[in-house]
C-alpha positions as CSV (number, residue, x, y, z in Angstrom):
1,X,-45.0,-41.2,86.6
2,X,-44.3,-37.6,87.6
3,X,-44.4,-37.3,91.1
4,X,-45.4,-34.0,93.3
5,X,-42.2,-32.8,93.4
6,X,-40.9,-32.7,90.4
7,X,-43.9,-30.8,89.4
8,X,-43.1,-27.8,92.2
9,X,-39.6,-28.4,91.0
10,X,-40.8,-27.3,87.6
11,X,-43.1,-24.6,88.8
12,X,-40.4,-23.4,90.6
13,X,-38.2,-22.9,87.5
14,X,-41.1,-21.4,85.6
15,X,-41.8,-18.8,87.7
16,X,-37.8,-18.2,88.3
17,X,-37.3,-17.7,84.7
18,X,-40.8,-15.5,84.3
19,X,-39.6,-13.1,87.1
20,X,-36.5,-12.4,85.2
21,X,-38.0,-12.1,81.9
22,X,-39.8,-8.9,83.9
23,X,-37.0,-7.6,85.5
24,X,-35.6,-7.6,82.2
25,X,-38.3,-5.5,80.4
26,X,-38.8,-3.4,83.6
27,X,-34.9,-2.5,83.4
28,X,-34.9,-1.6,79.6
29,X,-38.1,0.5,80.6
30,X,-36.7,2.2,83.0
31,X,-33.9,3.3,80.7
32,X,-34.7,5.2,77.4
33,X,-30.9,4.6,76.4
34,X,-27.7,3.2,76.5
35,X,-24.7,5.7,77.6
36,X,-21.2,4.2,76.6
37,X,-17.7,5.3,76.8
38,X,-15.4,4.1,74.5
39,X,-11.7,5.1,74.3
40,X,-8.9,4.4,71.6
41,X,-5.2,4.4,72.7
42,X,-2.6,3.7,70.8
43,X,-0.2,2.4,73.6
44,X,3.2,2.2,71.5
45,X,4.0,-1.2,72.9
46,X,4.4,0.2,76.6
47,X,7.9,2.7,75.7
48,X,6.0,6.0,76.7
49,X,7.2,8.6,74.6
50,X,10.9,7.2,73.7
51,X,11.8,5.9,70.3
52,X,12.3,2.4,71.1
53,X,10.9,0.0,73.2
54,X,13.5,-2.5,73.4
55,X,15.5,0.7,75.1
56,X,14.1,-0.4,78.3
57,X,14.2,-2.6,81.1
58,X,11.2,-5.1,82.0
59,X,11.1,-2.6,85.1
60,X,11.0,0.8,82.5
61,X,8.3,-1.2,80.6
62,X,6.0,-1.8,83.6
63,X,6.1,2.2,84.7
64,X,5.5,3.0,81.7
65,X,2.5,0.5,81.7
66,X,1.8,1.8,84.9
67,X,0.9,5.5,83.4
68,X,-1.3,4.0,80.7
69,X,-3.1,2.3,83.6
70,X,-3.3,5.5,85.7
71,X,-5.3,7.2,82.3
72,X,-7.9,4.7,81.4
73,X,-8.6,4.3,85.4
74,X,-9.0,8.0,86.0
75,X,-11.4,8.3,82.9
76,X,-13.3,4.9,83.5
77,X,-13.9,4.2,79.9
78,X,-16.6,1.6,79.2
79,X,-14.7,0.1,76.4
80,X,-10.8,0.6,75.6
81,X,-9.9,-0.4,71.6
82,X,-5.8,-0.5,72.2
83,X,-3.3,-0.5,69.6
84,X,0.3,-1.8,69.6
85,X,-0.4,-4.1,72.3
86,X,2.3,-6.7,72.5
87,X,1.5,-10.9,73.9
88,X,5.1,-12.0,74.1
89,X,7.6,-10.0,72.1
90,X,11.7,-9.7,72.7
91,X,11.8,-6.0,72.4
92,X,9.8,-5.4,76.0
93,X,10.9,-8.5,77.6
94,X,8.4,-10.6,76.9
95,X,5.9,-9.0,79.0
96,X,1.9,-9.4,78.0
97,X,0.7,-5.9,78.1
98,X,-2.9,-7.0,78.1
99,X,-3.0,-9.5,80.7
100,X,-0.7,-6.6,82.8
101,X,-3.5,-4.0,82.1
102,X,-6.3,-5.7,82.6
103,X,-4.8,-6.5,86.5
104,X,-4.1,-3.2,87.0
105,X,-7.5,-1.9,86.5
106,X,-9.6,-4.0,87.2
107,X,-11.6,-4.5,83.8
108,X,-13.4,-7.7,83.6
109,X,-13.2,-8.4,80.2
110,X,-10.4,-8.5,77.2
111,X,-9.8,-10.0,74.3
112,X,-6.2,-9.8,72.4
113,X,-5.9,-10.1,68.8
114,X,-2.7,-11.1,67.3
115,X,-2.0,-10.0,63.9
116,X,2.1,-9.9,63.6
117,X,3.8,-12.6,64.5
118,X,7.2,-13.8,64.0
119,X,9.3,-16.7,65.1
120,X,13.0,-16.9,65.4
121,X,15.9,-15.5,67.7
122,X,13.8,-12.2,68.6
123,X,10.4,-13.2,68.4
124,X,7.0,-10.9,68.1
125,X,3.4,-11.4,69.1
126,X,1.4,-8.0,68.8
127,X,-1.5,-6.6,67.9
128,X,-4.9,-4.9,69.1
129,X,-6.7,-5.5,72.0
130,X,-9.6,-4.6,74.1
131,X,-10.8,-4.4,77.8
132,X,-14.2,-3.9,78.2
133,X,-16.6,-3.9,81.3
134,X,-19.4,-5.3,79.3
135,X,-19.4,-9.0,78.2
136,X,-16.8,-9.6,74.8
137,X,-19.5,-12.5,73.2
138,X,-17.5,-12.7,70.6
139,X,-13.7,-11.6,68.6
140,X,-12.5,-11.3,64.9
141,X,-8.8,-10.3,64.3
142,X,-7.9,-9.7,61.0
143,X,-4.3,-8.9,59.3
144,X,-3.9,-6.7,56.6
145,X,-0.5,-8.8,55.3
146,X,1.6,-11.0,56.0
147,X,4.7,-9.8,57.3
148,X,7.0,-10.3,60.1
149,X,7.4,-7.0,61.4
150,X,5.1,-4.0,61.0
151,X,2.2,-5.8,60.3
152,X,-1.1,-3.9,60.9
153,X,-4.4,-4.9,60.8
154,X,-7.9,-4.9,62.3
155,X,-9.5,-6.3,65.4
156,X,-13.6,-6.7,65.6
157,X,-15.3,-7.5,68.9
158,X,-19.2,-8.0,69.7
159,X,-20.2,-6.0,73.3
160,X,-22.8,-7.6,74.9
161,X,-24.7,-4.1,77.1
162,X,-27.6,-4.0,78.2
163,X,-29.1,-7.1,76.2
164,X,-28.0,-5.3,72.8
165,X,-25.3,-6.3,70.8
166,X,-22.9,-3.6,69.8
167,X,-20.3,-4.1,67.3
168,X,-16.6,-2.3,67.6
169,X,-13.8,-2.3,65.0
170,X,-10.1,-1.4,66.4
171,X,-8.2,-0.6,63.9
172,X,-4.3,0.5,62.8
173,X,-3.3,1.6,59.3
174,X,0.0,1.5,58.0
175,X,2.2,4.6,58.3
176,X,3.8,4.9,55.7
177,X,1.8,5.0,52.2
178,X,-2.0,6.5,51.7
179,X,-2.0,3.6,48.6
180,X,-1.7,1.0,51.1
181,X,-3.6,2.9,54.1
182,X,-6.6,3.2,51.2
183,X,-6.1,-0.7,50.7
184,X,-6.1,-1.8,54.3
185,X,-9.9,0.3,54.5
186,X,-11.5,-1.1,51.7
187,X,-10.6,-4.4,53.4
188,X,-12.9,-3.2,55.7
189,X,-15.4,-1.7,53.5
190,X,-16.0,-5.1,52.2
191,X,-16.6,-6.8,54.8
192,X,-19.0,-4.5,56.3
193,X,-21.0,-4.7,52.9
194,X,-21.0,-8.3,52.8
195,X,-22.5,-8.4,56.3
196,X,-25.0,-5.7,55.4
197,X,-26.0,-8.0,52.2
198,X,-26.9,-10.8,54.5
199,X,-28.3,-9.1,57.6
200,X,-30.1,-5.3,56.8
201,X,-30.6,-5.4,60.2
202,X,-27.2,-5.1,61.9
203,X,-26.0,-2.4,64.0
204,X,-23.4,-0.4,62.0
205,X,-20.1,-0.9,64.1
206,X,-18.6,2.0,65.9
207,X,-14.9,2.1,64.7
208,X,-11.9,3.4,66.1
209,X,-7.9,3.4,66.0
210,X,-4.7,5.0,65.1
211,X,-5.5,5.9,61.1
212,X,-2.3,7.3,60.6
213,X,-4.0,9.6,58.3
214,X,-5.3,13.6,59.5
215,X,-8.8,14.8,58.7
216,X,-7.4,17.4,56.6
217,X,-6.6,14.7,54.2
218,X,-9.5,14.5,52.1
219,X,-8.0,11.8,49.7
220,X,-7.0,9.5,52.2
221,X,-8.1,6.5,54.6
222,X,-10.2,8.3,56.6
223,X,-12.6,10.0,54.5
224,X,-12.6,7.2,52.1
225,X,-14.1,4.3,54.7
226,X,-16.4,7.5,55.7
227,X,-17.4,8.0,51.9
228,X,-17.6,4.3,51.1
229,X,-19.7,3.2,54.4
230,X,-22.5,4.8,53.5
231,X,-24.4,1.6,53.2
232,X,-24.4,1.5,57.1
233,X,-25.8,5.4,57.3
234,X,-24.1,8.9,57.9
235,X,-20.8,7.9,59.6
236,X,-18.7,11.1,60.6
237,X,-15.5,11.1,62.8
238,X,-14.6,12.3,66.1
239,X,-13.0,14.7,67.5
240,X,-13.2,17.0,64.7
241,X,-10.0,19.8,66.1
242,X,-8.3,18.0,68.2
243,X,-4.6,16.5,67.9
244,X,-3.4,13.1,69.2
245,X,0.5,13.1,67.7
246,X,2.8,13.1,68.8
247,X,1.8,13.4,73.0
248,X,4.6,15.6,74.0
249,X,3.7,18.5,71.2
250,X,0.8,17.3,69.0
251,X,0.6,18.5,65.6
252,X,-1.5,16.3,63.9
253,X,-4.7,13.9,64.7
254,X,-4.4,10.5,63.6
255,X,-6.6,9.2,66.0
256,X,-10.7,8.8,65.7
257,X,-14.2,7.1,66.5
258,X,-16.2,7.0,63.6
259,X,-20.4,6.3,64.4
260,X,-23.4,6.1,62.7
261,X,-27.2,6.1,63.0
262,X,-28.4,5.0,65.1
263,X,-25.5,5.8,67.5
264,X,-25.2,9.1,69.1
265,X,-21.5,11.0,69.8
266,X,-22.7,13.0,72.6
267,X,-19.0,14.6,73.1
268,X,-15.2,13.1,72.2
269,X,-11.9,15.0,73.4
270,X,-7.8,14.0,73.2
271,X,-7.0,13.2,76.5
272,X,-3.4,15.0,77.3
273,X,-1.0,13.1,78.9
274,X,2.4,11.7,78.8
275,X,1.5,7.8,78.8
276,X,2.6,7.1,75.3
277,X,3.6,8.9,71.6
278,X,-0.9,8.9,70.7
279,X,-2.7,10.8,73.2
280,X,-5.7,8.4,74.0
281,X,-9.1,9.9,72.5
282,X,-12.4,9.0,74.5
283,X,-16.3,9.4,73.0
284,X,-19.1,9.5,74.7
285,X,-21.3,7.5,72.6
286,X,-25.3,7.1,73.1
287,X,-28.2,4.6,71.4
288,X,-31.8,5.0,72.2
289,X,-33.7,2.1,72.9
290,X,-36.6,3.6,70.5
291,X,-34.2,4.4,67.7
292,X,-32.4,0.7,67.9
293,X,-35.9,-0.8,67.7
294,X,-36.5,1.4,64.3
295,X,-33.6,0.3,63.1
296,X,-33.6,-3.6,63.8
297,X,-36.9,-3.4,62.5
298,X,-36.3,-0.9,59.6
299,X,-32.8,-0.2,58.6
300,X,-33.9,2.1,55.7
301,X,-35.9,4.5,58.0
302,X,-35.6,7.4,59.4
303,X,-34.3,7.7,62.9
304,X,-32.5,10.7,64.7
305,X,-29.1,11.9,64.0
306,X,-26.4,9.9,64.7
307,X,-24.1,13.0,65.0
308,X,-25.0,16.2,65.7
C-alpha cells in the first residue's frame, strides 16, 4: 500500500529533477558557445631556468614552484596540460609538484599521470599532469617506453564543461631523435583512429605539449600527427611565430595546441616569463553549441572553421 506521503515524496522528486532538466536547456540557450582557456607548460620539474634540479634545496624547489604558480594564477587558464611534473622523485626532494600547485592556486581539479618510474637508492615518479577548473570525468596515461629515466609519454584526460565532454591530450616527445619523436606520434595516431572507427561521433581532442620539434620542421613530429590526423578534420597548430625555448632567450618553439573542427582557436601567445626553461603557451579555444550538434550528429559535414 502506498501511502500519501510517499506519493508527494515522489512528486516532490519529479518536479525537483524536471526543474533542473530546464535550467539546464535554459543555460545552454542562453549560451551560443563554450569559451575555454587551455595552457601547456612544461614546468622542468620545478628547477626554473638552472640545469639541474637536484641543484637545489626543497626550499629553492618551492620558489621556484612558487613562480609557476604566480603564472598560471595571473592568466587564469581554464585547463593547464603540465609537463615534467614530478609525484615523489630524489632529485627535488621528494616534493609532489602537483599536489603543491594545485594548493597554491586554488584549481579544483587534477589528475597526475605517471609515466617514468624507477625504484632503487634515488627513486623517480614523473610525468604529466593537469589542473583543471572543470570536472576531470576521466584519465589515460600512456608511456612511450619503458625506461628508468627519460621516459616520455602521453597523458589523455576527459573535461566535463558545460554538459559536453571535451577530450585533451598532454603530450612530451623525446628530445633527442625525430625517428623516435615520429614513433612516439603515430602511437597517438593510432589510437585516435581506432577511437574514430568505433565512435564517428567523438570530439576530436585538442592536443598540447612540449614536441621538442619547431614548426619549421616539416619532416618531423609535429607536422606528421597534423598530416596523419586528418581523420579527425583540419587540425593546425598554435602559435604559429612564436618561441617557447629556452625562457631566458627563446630561439626556437617547441611548444603547441593543436585543434580541429569543430573547435575554434580564437588567439594563442608564449607567455614570457622566467618560471621555468619552456615559456608556458596559452589558447583561447572556442566550440559552438550549433557546430558541436552538427558534428555529434554528422561528423562528415560541413561545419565552420576550426582555425581561422
Amino acid at each position: 500500500m502506498i501511502r500519501k506521503d510517499d506519493n508527494l515524496t515522489c512528486n516532490r522528486s519529479v518536479i525537483i529533477l524536471q526543474i533542473r532538466e530546464a535550467t539546464y536547456f535554459m543555460f545552454r540557450a542562453s549560451k551560443s558557445m563554450i569559451n575555454l582557456s587551455l595552457m601547456t607548460f612544461n614546468i622542468a620539474h620545478g628547477r626554473g631556468l638552472s640545469l639541474y634540479q637536484g641543484f637545489h634545496s626543497s626550499r629553492g624547489i618551492k620558489k621556484n614552484l612558487m613562480k609557476i604558480a604566480e603564472v598560471i594564477q595571473t592568466h587564469q587558464p581554464d585547463i593547464i596540460a603540465l609537463q615534467e611534473v614530478d609525484e615523489s622523485s630524489h632529485w627535488n626532494k621528494h616534493i609532489d609538484l602537483l599536489t603543491f600547485l594545485k594548493e597554491n592556486t586554488g584549481y579544483e581539479f587534477s589528475s597526475h599521470g605517471i609515466h617514468n618510474t624507477r625504484d632503487g637508492r634515488k627513486p623517480l615518479a614523473y610525468g604529466n599532469a593537469f589542473l583543471s577548473k572543470y570536472p576531470i570525468v576521466d584519465s589515460i596515461v600512456t608511456p612511450f617506453g619503458e625506461k628508468s629515466l627519460g621516459e616520455k609519454g602521453f597523458m589523455e584526460v576527459i573535461v566535463e564543461v558545460d554538459g559536453i565532454k571535451i577530450d585533451v591530450i598532454n603530450l612530451h616527445l623525446d628530445f633527442r631523435s625525430r625517428k623516435t619523436r615520429i614513433q612516439q606520434a603515430e602511437r597517438i595516431i593510432e589510437k585516435l583512429e581506432r577511437r574514430k572507427e568505433i565512435d564517428r561521433h567523438h570530439l576530436p581532442p585538442i592536443i598540447c605539449g612540449d614536441f621538442n620539434t619547431t614548426s619549421k620542421a616539416t619532416h618531423d613530429a609535429l607536422h606528421q600527427m597534423i598530416k596523419h590526423t586528418a581523420i579527425h578534420g583540419d587540425y593546425d597548430y598554435f602559435p604559429k611565430e612564436e618561441l617557447t625555448f629556452p625562457s631566458h632567450f627563446p630561439a626556437r618553439g617547441l611548444d603547441f595546441v593543436l585543434s580541429a573542427n569543430p573547435f575554434r582557436v580564437q588567439s594563442s601567445q608564449a607567455i614570457r616569463c622566467h618560471a621555468s626553461d619552456h615559456l608556458p603557451v596559452i589558447a583561447n579555444i572556442s566550440l559552438s553549441y550549433q557546430d558541436y550538434e552538427t558534428y555529434t550528429t554528422h561528423p562528415s559535414s560541413d561545419t565552420k572553421e576550426a582555425n581561422p
